[in-house]
C-alpha positions in Angstrom: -47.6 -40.6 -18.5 -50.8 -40.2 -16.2 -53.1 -37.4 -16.6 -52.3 -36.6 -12.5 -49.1 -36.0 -14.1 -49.5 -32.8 -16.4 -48.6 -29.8 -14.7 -51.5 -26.7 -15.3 -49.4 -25.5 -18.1 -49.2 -28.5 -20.3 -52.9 -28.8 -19.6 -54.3 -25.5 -21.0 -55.2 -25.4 -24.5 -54.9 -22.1 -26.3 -58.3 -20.5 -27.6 -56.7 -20.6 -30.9 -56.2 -24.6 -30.3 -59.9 -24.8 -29.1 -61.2 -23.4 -32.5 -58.9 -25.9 -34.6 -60.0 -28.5 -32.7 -63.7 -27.7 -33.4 -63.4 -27.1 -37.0 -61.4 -30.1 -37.8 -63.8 -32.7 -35.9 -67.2 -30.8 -35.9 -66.9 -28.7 -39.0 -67.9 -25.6 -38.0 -66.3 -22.3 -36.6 -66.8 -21.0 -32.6 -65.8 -17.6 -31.6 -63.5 -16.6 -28.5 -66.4 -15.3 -26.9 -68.2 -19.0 -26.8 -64.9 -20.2 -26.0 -65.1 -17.8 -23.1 -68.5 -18.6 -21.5 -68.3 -22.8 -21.9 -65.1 -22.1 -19.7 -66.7 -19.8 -17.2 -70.1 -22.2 -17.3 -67.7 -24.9 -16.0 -65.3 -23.4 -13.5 -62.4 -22.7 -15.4 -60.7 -19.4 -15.4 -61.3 -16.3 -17.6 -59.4 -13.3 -18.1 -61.1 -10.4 -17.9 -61.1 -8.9 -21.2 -60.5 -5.2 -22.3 -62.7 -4.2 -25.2 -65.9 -3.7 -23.3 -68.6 -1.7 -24.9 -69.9 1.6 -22.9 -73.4 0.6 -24.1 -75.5 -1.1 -21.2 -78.2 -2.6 -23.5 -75.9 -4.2 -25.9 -77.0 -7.8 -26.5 -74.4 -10.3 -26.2 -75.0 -13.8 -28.1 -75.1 -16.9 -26.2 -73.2 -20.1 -27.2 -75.7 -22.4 -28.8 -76.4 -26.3 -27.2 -74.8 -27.5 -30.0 -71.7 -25.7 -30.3 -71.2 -25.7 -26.4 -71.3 -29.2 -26.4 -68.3 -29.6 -29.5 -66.3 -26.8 -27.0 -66.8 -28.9 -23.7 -65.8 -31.9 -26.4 -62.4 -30.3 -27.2 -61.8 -29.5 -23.6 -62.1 -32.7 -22.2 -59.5 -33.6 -25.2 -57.1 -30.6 -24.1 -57.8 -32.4 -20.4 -59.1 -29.4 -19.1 -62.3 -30.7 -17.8 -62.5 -34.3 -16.7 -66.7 -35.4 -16.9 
């Protein structure tokens, strides 16, 4: 089967998949949230999510190089991303 062949469906990977993915070839954990902003950083949708905090100066971490590039890693392997 070709690639052009996978319907959007069969191409998504769950976050839960993403995760998996990570630990077993990279040997670390990533959180939802990195999950979350590797996706956005390279066009791919994001739901909006629903436990937003009321506090405007909470600081929200941000996805280190090297666990960004092991996410990007396992979505080119879900074929979600294709560079």
């Amino acid at each position: 089967m070709d690639d052009m062949d996978l319907t959007s469906v069969e191409s998504k990977a769950t976050y839960k998949q993403i995760q998996n993915y990570v630990l077993e070839k990279f040997g670390f954990k990533v959180s939802t949230l990195y999950i979350a902003q590797v996706k956005k950083k390279h066009g791919l949708e994001v739901r909006e999510h629903y436990n937003i905090s009321k506090n405007e100066k909470q600081k929200i971490p941000q996805c280190t190089i090297e666990k960004e590039e092991a996410i990007l890693d396992a979505l080119k392997h879900f074929k979600m991303v294709y560079y």
